[in-house]
N, C-alpha and C positions, 0 to 999 in steps of 0.2 A: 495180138496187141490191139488192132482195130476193131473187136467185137468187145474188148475189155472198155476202151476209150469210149464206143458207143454206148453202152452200158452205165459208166459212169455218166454220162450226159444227160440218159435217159432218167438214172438216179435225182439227178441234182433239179431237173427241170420238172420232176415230178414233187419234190419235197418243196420247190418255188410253189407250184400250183395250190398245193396243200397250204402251204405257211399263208400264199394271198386268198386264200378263203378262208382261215382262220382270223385274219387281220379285220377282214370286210364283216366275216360277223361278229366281234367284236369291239367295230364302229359302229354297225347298226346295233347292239345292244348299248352300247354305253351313249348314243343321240338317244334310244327310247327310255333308260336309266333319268337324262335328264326332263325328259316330257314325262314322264311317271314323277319327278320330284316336283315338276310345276305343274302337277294336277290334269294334266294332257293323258289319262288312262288311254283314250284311245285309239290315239296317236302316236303313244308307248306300243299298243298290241301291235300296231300296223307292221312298226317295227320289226319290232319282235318275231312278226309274220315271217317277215322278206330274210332275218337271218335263219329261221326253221327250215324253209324252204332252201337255203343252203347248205342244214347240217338240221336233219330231224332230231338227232341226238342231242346237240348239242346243250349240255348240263347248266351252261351260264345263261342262254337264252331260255330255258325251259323253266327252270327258277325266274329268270324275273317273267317271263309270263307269267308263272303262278303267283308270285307278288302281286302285279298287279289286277287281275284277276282277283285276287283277293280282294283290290282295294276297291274293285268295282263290282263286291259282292256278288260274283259268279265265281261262288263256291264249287261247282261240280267242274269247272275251267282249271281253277285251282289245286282241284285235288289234284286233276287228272295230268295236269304238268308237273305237277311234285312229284308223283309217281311215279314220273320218268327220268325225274333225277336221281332219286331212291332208288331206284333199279340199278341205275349207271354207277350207283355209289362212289361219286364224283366227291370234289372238296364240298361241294352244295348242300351234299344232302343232311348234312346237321340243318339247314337253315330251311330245306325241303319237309323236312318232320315235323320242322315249329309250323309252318305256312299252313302244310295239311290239316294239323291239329287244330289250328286254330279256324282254317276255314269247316271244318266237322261241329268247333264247339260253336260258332255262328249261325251254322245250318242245323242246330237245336238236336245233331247228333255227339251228346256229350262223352257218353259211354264209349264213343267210337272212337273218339278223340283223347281221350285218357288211355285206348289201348293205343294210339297211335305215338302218342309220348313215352307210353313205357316203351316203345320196340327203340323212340330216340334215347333213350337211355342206356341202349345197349352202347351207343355210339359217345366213345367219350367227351366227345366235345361240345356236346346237346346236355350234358347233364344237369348242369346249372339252371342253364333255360327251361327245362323242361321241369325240374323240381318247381320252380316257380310258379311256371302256368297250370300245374297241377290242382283241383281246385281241394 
């Protein structure tokens, strides 16, 4: 019964640890969300930094690196955080395919970006978007 009790304890204080670094990178992305909306690119990245370094993976912060990234024309920043959301095939990566493509059709690689749209088209919720930007 005392190895069960231990056990559960060890459970619950380990899913606190997880849920408060979840929490903490999801403050520092949504403070660099609003320094990326007033123009603060980066100030946005710093951000964005300090929550990667708490969860490399982490699909929300990797996306909006790559947004902003985007918006500070460091195309190859961009790609390369999209890429890791597309990997994760997280809720993001519809929004990861448009960032990529479009950071490809900026860096005057068009052809690359047209294949990058069709592979979001596999993904139904990019389809609309992607029919669009398709030139």
């Amino acid at each position: 019964m005392r190895k069960t009790i231990t056990l559960l304890l060890l459970c619950i204080l380990l899913y606190a640890g997880v849920y408060a670094q979840e929490a903490a990178i999801t403050d520092l992305v949504n403070k660099g969300i609003e320094l990326h909306d007033k123009g603060d690119y980066e100030g946005a990245v710093g951000l964005y930094k300090k929550a990667l370094k708490l969860n490399p993976g982490s699909a929300f912060a990797n996306y909006e690196m790559a947004s902003t990234y985007l918006a500070l024309k460091n195309y190859p920043g961009a790609i390369s955080h999209s890429n890791k959301v597309i990997a994760a095939n997280s809720d993001f990566a519809d929004q990861a395919y448009i960032v990529k493509g479009t950071a490809l059709d900026h860096a005057g690689k068009k052809q690359d970006a047209i294949l990058v749209y069709k592979a979001g088209l596999k993904n139904a919720r990019t389809t609309i978007y992607c029919i669009i930007t398709l030139p």
